[in-house]
C-alpha positions in Angstrom: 0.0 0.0 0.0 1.5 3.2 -1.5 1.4 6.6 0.8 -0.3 9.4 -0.4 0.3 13.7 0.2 -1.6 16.4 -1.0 -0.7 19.9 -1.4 -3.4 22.6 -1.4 -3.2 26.4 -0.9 -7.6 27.1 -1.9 -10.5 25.4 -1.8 -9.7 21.9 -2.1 -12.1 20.8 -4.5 -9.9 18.4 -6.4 -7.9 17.3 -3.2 -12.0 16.1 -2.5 -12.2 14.4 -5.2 -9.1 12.3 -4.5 -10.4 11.4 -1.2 -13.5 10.3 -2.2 -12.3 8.2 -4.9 -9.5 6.5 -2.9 -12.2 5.6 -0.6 -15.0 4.6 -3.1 -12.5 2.4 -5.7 -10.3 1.2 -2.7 -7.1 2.2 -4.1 -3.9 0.7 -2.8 -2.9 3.7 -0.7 -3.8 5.4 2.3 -4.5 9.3 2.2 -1.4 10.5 5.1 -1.9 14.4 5.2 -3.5 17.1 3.5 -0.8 20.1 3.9 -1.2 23.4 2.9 0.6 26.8 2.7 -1.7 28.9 3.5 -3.1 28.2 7.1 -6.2 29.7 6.0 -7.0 27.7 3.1 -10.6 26.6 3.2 -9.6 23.3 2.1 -8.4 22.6 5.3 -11.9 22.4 6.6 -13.2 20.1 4.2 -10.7 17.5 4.7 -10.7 17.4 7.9 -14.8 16.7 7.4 -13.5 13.9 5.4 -11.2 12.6 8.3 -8.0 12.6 6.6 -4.9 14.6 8.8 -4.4 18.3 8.3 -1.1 20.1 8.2 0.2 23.3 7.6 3.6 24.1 6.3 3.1 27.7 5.9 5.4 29.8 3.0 5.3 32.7 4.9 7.1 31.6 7.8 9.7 30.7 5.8 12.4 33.4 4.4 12.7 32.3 1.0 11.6 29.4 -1.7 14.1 27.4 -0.7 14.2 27.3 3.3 9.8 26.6 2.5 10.6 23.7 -0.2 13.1 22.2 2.5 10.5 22.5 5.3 7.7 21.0 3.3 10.2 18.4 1.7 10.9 17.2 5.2 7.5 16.4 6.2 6.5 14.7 3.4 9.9 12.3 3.7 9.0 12.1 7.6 4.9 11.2 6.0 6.7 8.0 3.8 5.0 9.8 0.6 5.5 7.6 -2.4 2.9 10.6 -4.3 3.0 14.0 -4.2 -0.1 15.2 -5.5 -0.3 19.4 -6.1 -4.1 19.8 -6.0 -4.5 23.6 -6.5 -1.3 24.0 -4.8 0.1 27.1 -6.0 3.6 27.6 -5.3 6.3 27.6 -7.8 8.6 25.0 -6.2 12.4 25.2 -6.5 14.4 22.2 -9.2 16.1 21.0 -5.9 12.0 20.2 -4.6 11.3 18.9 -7.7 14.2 16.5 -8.7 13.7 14.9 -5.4 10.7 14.1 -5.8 10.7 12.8 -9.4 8.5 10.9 -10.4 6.1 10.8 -7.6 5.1 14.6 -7.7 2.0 14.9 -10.1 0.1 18.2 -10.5 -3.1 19.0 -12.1 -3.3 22.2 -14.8 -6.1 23.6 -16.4 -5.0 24.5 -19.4 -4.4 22.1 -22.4 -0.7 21.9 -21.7 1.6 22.9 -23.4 -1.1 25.6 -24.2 -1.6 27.9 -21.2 0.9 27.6 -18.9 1.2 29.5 -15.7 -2.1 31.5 -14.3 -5.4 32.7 -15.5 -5.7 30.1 -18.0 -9.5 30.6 -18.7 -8.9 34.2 -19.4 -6.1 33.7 -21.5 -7.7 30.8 -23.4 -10.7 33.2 -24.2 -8.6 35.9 -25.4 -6.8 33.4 -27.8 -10.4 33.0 -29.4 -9.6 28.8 -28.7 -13.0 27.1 -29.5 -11.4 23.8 -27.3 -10.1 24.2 -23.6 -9.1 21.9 -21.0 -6.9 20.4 -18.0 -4.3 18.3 -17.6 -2.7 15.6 -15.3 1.1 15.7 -15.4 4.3 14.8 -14.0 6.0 17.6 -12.5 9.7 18.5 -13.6 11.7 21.6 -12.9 9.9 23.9 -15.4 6.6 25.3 -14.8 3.5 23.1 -15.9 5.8 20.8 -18.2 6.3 17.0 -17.9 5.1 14.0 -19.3 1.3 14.1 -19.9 -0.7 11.7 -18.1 -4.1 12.7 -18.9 -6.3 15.0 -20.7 -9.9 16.5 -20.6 -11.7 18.9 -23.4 -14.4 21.2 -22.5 -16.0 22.9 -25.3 -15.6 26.9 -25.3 -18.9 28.3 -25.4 -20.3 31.7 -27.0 -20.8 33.8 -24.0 -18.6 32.3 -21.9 -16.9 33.9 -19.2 -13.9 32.6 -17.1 -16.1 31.9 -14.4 -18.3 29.5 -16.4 -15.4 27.8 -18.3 -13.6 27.5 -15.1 -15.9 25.7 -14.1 -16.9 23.2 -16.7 -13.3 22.6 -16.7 -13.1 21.9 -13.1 -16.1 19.3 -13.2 -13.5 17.4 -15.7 -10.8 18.1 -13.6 -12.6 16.1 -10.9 -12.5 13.2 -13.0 -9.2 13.2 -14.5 -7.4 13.5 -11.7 -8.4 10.5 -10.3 -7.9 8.4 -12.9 -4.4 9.5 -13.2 -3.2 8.8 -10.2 -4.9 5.3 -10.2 -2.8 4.5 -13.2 0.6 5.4 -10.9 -0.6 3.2 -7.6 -1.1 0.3 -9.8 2.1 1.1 -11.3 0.9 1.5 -14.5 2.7 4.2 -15.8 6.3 4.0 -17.3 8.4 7.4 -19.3 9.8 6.7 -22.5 11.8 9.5 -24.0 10.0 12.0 -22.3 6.5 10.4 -22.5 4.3 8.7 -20.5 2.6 5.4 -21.8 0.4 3.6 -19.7 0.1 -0.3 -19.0 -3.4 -1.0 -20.7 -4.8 2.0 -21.7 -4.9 3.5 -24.9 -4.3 7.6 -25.9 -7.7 7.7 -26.7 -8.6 6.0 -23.3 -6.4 9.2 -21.4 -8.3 12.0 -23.4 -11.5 12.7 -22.1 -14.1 14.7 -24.4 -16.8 16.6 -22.4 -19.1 17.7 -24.2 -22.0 21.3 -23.9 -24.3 20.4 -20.9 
């Protein structure tokens, strides 16, 4: 059985998700902490009504990006985490964080990566005039939102959408993709060839979810 962190700094609406499907599919892992950096994070709240451990590991305690990574990398060593999953966590971390943690740091995007990176996606994607939007599940390397693609989800981009609607029809596919995702790595499923991930099993179509108008 595989040990599991997540990293929030907001709501925690995806972290929820990955609770509830741990619990509901019986996933080989056990939930260890939910940790966030921002002590008042309303995600905190909800997953402690889910009865998974709390922690905070707060950035602004900390005088720089590399005395907080250090902090927060030494609880999740002292946790066991095998996965590090960034659920709406939204800290830049430093390469040090991230190359110790290869491979078992995933984060969650929403943005059609490599389109988007960095913040207001939904914005930006309107601006571009892009009639397709989306999130993605990837594995996290030293530069911002980049690393092998796990999974996908399309939302269609609406007339008179705003980026409060298509944020959230794409967070309603975010919900599911995650998930699914980091199923695939606790059944060990997932392998990185030349850069890519391929999965044991499942096809490209079978990691690109299309959602369509509801």
């Amino acid at each position: 059985m595989k040990t599991v962190a997540i990293l929030i700094s907001g709501q925690g609406s995806n972290m929820a998700s990955l609770v509830h499907a741990c619990r509901e599919e019986r996933w080989p892992a056990r939930i260890a902490a939910v940790i966030a950096n921002r002590p008042q994070a309303p995600g905190l709240a909800l997953a402690r009504g889910l009865d998974v451990p709390v922690e905070v590991v707060s950035h602004a305690e900390h005088p720089g990006r590399e005395a907080f990574d250090a902090a927060l990398a030494a609880r999740l060593e002292a946790l066991g985490a095998d996965l590090v999953l960034l659920a709406g966590f939204m800290r830049i971390l430093t390469e040090g964080f991230v190359r110790r943690f290869a491979g078992r740091l995933v984060n969650i995007h929403p943005s059609l990566l490599p389109a988007f990176p960095g913040l207001d996606t939904h914005a930006r994607a309107l601006d571009a005039g892009v009639r397709l939007h989306g999130a993605t599940v990837h594995l996290v390397t030293p530069t911002l939102d980049h690393g092998p693609i796990l999974a996908q989800a399309a939302v269609p981009v609406l007339d008179g959408d705003d980026a409060a609607t298509l944020a959230a029809r794409v967070l309603a596919v975010e919900h599911r993709i995650f998930p699914m995702a980091v199923r695939w790595l606790l059944e060990d499923r997932v392998r990185v060839v030349a850069g890519r991930a391929e999965v044991d099993g499942v096809s490209a179509d079978e990691r690109l979810l299309w959602a369509g108008a509801r």
